[in-house]
PDB file with SEQRES, HELIX, SHEET and CRYST1 records, atoms N, CA, C and O in Angstrom:
SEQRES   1 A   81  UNK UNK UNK UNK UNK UNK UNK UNK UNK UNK UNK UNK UNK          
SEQRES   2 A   81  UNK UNK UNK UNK UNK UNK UNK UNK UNK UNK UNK UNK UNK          
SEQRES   3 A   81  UNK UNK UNK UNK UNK UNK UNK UNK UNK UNK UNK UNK UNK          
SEQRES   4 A   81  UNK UNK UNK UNK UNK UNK UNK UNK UNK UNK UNK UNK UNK          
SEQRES   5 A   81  UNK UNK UNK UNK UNK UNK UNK UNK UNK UNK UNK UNK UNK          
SEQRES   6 A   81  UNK UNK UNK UNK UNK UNK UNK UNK UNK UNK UNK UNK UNK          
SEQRES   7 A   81  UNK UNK UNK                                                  
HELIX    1 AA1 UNK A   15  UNK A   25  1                                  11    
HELIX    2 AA2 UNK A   53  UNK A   57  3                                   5    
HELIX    3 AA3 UNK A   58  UNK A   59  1                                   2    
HELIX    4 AA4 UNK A   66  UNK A   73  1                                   8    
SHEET    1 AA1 2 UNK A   7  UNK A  11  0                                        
SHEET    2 AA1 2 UNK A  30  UNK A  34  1                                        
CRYST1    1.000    1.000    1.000  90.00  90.00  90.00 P 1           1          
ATOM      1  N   UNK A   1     187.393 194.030  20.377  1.00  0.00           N  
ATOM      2  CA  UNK A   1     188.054 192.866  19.842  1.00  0.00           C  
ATOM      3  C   UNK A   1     188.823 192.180  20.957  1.00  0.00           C  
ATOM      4  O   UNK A   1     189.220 192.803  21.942  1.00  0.00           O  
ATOM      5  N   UNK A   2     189.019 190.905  20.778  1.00  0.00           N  
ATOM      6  CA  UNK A   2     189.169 189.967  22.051  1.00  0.00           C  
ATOM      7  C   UNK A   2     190.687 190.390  22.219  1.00  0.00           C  
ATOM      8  O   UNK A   2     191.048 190.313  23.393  1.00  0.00           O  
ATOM      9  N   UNK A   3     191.669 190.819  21.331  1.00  0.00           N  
ATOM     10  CA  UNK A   3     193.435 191.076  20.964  1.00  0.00           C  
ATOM     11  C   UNK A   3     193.431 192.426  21.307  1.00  0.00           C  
ATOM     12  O   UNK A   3     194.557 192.896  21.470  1.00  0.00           O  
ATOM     13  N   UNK A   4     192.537 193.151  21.456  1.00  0.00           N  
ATOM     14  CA  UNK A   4     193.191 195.068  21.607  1.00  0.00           C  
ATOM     15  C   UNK A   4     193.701 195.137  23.160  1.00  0.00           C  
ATOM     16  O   UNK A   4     193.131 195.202  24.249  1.00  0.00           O  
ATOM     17  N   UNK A   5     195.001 195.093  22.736  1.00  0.00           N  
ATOM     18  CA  UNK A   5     195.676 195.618  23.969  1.00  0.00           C  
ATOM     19  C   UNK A   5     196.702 194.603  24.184  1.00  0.00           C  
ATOM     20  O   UNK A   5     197.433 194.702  25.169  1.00  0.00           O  
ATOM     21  N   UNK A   6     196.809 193.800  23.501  1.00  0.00           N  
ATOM     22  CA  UNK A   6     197.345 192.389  23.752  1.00  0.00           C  
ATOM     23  C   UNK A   6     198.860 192.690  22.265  1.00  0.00           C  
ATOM     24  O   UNK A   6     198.993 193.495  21.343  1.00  0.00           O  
ATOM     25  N   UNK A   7     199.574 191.677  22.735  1.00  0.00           N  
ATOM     26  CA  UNK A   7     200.940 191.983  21.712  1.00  0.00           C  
ATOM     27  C   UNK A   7     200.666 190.165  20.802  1.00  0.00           C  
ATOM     28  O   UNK A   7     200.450 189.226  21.568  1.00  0.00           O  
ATOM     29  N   UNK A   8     200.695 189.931  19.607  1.00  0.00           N  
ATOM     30  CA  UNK A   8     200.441 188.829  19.150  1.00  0.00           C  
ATOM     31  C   UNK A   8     201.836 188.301  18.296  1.00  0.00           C  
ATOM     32  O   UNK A   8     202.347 188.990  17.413  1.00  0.00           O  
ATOM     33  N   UNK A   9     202.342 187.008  18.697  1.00  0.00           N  
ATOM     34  CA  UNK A   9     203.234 186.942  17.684  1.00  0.00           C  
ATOM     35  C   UNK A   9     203.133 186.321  16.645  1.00  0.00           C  
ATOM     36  O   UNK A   9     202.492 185.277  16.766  1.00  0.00           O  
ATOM     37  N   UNK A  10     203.670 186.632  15.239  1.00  0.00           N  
ATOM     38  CA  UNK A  10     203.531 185.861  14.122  1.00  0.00           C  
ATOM     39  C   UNK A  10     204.730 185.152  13.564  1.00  0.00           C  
ATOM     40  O   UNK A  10     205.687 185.763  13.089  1.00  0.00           O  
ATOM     41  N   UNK A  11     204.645 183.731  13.641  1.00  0.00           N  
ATOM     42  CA  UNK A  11     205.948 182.682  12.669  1.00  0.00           C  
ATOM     43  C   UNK A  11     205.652 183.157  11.318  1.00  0.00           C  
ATOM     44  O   UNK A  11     204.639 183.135  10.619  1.00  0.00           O  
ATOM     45  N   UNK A  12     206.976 183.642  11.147  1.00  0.00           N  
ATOM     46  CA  UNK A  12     206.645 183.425   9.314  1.00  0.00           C  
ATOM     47  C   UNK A  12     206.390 184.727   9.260  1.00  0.00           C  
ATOM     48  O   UNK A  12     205.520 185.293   9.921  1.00  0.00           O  
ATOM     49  N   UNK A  13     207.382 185.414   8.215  1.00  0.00           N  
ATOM     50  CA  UNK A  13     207.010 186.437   7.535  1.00  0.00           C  
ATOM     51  C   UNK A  13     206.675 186.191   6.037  1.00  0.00           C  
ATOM     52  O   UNK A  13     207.071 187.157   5.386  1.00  0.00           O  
ATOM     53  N   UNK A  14     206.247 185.500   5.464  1.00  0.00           N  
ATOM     54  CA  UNK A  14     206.019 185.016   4.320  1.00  0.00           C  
ATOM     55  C   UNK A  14     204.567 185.877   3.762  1.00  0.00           C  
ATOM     56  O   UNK A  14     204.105 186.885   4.297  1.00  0.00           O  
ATOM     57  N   UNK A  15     203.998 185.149   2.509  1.00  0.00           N  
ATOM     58  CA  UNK A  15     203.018 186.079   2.210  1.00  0.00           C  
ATOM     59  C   UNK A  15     201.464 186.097   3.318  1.00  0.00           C  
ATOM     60  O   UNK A  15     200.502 186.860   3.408  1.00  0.00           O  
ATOM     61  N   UNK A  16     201.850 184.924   3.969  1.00  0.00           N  
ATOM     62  CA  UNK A  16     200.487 184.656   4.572  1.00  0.00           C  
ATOM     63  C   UNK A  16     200.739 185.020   5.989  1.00  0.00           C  
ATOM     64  O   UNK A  16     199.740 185.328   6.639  1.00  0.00           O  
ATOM     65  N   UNK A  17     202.053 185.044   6.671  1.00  0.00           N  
ATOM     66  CA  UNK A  17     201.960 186.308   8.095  1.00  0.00           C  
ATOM     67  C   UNK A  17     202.189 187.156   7.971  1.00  0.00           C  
ATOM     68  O   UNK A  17     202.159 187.861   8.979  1.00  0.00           O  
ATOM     69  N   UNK A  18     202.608 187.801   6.653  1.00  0.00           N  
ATOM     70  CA  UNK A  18     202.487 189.471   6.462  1.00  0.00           C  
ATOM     71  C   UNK A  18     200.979 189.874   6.510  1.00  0.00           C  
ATOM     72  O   UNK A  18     200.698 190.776   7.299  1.00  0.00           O  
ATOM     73  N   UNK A  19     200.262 189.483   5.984  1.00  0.00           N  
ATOM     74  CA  UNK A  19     199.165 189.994   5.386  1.00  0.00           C  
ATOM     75  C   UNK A  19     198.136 189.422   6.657  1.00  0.00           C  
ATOM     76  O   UNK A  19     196.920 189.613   6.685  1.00  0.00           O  
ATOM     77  N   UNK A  20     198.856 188.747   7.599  1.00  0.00           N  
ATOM     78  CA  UNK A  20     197.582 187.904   8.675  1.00  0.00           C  
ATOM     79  C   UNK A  20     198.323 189.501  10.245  1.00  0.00           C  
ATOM     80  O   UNK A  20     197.737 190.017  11.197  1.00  0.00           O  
ATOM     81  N   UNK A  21     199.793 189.684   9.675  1.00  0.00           N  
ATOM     82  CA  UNK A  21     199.967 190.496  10.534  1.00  0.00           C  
ATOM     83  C   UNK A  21     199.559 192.080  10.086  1.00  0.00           C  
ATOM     84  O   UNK A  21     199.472 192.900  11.000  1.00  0.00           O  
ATOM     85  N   UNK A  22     199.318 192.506   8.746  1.00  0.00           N  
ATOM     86  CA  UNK A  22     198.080 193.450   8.414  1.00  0.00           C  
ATOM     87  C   UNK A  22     197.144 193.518   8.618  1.00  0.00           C  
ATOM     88  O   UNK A  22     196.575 194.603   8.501  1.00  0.00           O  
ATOM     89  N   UNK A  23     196.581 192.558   8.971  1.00  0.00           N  
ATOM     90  CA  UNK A  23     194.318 192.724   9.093  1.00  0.00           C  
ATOM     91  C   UNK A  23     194.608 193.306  10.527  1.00  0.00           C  
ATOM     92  O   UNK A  23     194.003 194.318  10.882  1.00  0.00           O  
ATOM     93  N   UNK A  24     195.694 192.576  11.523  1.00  0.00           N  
ATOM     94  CA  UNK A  24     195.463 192.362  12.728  1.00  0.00           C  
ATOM     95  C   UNK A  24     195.932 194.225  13.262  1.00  0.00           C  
ATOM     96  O   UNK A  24     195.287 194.984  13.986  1.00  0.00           O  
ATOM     97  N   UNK A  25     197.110 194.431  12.638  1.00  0.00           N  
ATOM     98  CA  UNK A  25     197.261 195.754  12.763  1.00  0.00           C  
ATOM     99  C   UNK A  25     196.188 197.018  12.667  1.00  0.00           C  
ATOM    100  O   UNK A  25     195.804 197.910  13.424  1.00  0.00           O  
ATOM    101  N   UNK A  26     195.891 196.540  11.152  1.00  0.00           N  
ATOM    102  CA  UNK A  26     194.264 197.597  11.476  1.00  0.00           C  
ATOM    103  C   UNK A  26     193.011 197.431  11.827  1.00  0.00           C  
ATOM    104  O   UNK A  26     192.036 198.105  11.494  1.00  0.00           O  
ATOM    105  N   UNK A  27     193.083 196.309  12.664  1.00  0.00           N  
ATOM    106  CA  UNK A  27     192.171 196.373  13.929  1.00  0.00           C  
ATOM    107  C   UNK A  27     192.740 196.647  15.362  1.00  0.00           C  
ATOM    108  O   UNK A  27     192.271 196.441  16.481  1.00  0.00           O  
ATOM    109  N   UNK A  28     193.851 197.155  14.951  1.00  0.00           N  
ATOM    110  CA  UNK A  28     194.415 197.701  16.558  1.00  0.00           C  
ATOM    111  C   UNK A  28     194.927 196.917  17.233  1.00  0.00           C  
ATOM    112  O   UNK A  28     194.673 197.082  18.426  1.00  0.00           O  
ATOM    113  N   UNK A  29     195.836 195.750  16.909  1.00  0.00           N  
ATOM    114  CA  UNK A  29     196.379 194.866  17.305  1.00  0.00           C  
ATOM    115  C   UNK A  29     198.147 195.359  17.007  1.00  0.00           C  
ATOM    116  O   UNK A  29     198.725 195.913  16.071  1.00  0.00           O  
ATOM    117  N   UNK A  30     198.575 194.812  18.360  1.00  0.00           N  
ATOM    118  CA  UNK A  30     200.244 195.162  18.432  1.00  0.00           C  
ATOM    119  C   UNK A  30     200.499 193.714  17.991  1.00  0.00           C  
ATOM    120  O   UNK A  30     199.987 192.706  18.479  1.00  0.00           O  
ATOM    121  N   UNK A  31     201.570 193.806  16.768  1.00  0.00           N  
ATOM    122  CA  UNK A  31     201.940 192.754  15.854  1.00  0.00           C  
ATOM    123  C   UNK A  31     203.300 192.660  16.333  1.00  0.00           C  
ATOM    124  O   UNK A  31     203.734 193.804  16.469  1.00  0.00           O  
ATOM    125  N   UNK A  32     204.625 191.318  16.817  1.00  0.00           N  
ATOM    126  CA  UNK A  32     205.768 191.276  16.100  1.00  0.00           C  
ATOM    127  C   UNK A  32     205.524 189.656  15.038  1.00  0.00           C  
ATOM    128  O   UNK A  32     204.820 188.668  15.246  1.00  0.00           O  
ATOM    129  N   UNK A  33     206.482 190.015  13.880  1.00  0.00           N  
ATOM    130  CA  UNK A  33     206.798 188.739  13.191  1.00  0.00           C  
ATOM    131  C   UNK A  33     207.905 188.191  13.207  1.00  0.00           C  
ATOM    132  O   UNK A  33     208.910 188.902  13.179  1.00  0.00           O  
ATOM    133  N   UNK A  34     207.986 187.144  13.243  1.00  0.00           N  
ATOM    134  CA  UNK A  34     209.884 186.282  13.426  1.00  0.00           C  
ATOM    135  C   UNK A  34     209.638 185.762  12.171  1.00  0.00           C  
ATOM    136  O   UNK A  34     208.672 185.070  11.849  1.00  0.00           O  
ATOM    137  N   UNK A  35     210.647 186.161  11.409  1.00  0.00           N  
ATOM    138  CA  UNK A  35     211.303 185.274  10.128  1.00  0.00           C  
ATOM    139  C   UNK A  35     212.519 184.659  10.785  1.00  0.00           C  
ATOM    140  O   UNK A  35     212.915 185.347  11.726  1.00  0.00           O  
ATOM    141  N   UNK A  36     213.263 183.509  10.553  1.00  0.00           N  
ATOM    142  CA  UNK A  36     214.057 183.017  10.632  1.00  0.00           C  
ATOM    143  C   UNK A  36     215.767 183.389   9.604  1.00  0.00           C  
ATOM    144  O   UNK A  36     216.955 183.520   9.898  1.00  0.00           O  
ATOM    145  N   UNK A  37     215.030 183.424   8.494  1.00  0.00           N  
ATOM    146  CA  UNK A  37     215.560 183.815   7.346  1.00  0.00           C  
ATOM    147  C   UNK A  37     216.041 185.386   7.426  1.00  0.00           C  
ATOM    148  O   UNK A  37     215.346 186.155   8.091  1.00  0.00           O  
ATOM    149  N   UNK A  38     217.330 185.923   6.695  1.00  0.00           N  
ATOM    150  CA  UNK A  38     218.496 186.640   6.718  1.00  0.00           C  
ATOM    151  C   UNK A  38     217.214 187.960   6.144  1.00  0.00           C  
ATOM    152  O   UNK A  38     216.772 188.935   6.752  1.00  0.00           O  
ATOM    153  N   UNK A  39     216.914 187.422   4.695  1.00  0.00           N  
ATOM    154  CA  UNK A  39     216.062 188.504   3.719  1.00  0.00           C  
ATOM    155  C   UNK A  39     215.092 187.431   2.935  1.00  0.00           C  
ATOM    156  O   UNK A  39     214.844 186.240   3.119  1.00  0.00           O  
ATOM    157  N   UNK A  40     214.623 188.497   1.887  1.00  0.00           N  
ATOM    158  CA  UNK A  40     213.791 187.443   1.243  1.00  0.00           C  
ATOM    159  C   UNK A  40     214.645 186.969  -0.010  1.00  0.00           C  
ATOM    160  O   UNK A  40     214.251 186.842  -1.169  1.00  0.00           O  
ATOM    161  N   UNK A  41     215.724 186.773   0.431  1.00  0.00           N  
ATOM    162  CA  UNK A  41     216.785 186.488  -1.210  1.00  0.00           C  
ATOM    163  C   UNK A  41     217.475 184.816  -0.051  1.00  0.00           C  
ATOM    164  O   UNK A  41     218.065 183.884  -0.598  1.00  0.00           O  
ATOM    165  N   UNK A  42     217.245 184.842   1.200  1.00  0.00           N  
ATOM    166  CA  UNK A  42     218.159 183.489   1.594  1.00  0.00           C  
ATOM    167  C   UNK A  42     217.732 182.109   1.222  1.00  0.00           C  
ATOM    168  O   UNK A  42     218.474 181.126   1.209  1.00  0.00           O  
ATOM    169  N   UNK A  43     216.422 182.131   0.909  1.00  0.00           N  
ATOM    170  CA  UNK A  43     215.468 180.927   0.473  1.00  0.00           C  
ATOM    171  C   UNK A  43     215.231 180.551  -0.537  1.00  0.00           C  
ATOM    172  O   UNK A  43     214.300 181.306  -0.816  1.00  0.00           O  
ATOM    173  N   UNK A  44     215.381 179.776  -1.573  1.00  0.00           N  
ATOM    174  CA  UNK A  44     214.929 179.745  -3.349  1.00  0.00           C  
ATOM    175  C   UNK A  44     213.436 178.751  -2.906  1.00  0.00           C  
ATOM    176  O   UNK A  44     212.726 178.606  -3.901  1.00  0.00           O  
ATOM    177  N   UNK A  45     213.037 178.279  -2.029  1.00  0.00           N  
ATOM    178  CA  UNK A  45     211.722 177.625  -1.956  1.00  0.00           C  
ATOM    179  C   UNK A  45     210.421 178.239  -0.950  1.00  0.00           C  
ATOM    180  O   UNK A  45     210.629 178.943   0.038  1.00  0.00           O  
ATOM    181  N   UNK A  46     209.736 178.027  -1.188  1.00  0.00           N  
ATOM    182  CA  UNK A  46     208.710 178.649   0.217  1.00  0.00           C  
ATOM    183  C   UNK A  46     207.242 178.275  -0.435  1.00  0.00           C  
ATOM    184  O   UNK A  46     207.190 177.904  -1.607  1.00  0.00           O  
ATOM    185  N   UNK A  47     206.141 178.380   0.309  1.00  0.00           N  
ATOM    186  CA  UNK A  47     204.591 178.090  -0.183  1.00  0.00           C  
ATOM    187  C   UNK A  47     204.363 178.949  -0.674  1.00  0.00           C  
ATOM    188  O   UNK A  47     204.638 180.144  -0.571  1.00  0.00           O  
ATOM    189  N   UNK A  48     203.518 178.032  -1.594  1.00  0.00           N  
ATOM    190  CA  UNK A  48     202.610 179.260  -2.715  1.00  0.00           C  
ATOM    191  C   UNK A  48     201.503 180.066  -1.780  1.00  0.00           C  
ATOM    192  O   UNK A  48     201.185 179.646  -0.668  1.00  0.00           O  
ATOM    193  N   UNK A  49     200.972 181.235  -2.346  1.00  0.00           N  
ATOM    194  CA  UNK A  49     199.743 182.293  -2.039  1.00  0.00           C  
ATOM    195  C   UNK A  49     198.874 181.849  -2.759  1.00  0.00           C  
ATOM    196  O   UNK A  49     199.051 181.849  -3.977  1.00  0.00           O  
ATOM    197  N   UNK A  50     197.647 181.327  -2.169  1.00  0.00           N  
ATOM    198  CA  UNK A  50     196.109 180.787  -2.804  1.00  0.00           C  
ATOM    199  C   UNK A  50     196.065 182.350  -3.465  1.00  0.00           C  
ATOM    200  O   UNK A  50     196.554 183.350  -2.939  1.00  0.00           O  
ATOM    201  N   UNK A  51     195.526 182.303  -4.439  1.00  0.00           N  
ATOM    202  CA  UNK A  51     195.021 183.893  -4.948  1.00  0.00           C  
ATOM    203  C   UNK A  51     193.749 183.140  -5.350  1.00  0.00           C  
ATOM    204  O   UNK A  51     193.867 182.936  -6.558  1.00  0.00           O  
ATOM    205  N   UNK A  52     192.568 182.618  -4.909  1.00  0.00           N  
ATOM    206  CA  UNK A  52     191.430 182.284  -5.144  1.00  0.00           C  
ATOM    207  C   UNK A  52     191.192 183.665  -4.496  1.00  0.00           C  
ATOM    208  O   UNK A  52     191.844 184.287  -3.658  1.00  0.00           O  
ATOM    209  N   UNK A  53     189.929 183.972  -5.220  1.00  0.00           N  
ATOM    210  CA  UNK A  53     188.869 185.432  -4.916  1.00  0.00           C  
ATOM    211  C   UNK A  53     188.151 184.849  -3.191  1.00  0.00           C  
ATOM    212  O   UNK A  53     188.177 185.672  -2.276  1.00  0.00           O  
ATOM    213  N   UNK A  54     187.771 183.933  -3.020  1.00  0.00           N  
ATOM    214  CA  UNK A  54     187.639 183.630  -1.773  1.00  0.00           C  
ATOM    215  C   UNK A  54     188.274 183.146  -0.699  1.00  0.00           C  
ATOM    216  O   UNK A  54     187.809 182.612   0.308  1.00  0.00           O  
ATOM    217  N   UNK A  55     189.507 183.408  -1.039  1.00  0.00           N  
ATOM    218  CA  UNK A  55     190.680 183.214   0.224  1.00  0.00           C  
ATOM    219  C   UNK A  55     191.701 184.246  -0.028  1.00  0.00           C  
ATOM    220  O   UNK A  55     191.536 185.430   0.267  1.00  0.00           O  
ATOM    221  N   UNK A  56     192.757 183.768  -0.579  1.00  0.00           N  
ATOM    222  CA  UNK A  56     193.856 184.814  -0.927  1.00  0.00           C  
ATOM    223  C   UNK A  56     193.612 185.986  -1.055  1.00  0.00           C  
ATOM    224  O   UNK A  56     193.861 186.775  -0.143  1.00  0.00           O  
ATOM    225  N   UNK A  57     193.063 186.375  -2.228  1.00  0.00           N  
ATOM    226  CA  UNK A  57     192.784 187.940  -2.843  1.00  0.00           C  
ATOM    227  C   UNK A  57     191.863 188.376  -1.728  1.00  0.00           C  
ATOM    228  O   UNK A  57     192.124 189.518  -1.350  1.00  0.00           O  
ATOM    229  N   UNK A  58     190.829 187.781  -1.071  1.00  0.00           N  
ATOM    230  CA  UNK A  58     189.979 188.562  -0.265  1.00  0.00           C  
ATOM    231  C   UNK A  58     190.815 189.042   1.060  1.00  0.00           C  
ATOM    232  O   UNK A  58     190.388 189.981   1.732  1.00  0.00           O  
ATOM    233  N   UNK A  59     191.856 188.454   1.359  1.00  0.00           N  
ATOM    234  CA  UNK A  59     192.690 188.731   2.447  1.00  0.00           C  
ATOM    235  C   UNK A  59     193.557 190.139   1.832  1.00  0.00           C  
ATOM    236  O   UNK A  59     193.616 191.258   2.341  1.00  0.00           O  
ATOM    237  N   UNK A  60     194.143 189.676   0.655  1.00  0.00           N  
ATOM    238  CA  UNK A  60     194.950 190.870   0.314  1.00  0.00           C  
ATOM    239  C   UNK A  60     194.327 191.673  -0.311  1.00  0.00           C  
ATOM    240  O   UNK A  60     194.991 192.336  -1.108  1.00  0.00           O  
ATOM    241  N   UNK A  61     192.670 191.987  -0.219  1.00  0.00           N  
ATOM    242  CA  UNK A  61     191.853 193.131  -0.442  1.00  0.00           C  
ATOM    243  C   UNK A  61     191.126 193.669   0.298  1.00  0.00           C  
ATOM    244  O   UNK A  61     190.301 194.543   0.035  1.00  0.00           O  
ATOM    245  N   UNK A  62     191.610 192.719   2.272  1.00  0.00           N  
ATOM    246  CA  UNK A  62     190.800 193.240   3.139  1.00  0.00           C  
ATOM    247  C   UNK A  62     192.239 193.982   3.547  1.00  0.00           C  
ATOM    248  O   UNK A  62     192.150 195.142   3.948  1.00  0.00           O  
ATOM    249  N   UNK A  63     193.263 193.506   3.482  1.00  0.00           N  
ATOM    250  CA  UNK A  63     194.191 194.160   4.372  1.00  0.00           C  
ATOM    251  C   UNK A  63     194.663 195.590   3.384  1.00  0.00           C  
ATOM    252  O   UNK A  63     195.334 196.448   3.957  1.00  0.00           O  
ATOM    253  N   UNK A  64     194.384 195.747   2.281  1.00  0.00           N  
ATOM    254  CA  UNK A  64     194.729 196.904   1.541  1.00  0.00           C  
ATOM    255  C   UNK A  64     195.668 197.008   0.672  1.00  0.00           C  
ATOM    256  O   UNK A  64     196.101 198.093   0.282  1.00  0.00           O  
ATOM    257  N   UNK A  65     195.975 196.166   0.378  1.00  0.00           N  
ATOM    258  CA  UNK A  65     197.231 195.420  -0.184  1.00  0.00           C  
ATOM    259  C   UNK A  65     197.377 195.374  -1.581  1.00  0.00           C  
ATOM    260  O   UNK A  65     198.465 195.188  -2.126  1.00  0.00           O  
ATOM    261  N   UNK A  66     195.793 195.616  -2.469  1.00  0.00           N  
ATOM    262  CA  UNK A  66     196.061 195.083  -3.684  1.00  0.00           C  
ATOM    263  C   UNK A  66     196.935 196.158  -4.898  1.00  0.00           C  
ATOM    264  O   UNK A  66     197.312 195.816  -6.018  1.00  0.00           O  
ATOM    265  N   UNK A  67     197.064 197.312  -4.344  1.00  0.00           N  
ATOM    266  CA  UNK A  67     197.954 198.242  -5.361  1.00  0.00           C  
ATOM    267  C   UNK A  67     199.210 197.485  -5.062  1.00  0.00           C  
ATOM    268  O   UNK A  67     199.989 197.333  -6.003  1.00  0.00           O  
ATOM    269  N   UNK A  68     199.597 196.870  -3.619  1.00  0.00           N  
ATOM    270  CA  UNK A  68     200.734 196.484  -4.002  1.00  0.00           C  
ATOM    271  C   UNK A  68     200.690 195.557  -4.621  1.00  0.00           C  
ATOM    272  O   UNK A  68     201.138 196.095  -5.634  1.00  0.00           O  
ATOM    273  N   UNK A  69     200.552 194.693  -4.880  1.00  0.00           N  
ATOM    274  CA  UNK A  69     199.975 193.141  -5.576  1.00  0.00           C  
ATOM    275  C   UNK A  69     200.182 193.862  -6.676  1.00  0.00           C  
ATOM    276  O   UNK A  69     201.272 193.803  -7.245  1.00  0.00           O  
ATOM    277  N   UNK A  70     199.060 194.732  -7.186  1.00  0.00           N  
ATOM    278  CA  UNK A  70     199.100 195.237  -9.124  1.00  0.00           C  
ATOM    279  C   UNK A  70     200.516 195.694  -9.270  1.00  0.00           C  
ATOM    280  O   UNK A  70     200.999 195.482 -10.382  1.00  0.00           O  
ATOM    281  N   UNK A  71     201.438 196.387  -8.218  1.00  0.00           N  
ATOM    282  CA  UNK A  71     202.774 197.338  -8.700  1.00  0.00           C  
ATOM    283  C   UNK A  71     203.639 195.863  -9.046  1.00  0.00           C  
ATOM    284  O   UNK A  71     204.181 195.808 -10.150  1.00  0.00           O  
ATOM    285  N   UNK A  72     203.772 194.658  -8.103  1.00  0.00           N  
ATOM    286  CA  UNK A  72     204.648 194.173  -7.782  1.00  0.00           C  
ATOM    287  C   UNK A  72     204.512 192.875  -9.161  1.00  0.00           C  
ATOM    288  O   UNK A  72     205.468 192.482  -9.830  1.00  0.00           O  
ATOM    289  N   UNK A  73     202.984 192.381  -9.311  1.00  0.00           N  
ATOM    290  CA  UNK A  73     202.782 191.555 -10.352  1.00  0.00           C  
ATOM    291  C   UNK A  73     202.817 192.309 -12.121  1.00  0.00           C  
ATOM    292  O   UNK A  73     202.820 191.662 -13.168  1.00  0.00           O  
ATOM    293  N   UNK A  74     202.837 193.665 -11.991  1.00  0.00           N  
ATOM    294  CA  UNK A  74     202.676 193.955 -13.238  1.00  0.00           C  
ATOM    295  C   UNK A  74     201.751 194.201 -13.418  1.00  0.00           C  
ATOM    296  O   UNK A  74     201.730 195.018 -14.339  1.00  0.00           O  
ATOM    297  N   UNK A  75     200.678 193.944 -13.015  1.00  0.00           N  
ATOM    298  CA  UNK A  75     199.083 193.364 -14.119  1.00  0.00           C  
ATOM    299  C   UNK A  75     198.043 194.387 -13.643  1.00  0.00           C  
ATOM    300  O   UNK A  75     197.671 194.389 -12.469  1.00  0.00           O  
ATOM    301  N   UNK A  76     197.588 195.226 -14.518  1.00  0.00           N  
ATOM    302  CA  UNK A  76     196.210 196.257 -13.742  1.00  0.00           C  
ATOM    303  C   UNK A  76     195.260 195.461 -12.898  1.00  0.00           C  
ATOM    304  O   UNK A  76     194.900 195.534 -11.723  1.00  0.00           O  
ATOM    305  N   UNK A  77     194.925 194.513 -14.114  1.00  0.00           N  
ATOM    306  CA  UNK A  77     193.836 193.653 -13.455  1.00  0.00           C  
ATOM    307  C   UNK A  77     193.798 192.738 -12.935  1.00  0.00           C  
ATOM    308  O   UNK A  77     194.315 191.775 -13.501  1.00  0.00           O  
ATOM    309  N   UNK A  78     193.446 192.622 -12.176  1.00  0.00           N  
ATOM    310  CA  UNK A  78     193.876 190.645 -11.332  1.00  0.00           C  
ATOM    311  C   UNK A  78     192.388 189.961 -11.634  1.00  0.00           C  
ATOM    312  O   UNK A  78     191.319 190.520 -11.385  1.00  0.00           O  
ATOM    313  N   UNK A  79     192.496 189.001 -12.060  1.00  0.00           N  
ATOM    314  CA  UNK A  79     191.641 187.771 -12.050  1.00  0.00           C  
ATOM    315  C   UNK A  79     190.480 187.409 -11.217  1.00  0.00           C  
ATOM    316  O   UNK A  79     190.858 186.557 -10.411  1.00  0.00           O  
ATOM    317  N   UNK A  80     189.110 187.713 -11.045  1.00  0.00           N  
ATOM    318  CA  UNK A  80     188.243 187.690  -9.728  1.00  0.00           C  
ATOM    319  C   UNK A  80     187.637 188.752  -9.462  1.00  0.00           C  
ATOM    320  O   UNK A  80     186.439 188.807  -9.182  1.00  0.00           O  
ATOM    321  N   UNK A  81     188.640 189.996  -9.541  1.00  0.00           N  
ATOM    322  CA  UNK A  81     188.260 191.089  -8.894  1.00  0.00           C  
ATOM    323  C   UNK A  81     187.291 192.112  -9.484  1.00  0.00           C  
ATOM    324  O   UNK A  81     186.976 193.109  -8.834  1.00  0.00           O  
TER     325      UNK A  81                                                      
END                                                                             
């Protein structure tokens, strides 16, 4: 991979550089992320997560993610899957 060995940084710890700084991790990529923000309680606004089966969910079902998704949404089943 063109990144193994290399340190990558990610803006944004939000749902979409967490999960862009997961794929990259388990392909052997050294990750840091900069949030700006204190926690995830300093912000009442931020972008939505596409959960289309061909973007969103396929990201947070390549990176391994979706038990957390089911613990955190409640829902056994998600939509797509």
């Amino acid at each position: 991979m063109l990144l193994q060995g290399r340190e990558v940084a990610i803006v944004g710890g939000g749902p979409g550089g967490l999960t862009l700084a997961r794929l990259l991790q388990m392909k052997g990529v050294r990750v840091k992320v900069y949030e700006r923000d204190f926690n995830e309680t300093a912000r009442v606004q931020g972008a939505t997560l596409d959960l289309h089966y061909e973007s969103g969910l396929k990201a947070i079902k390549a990176a391994g993610l979706m038990d957390v998704l089911r613990r955190l949404t409640g829902r056994e089943r998600i939509r797509g899957l």
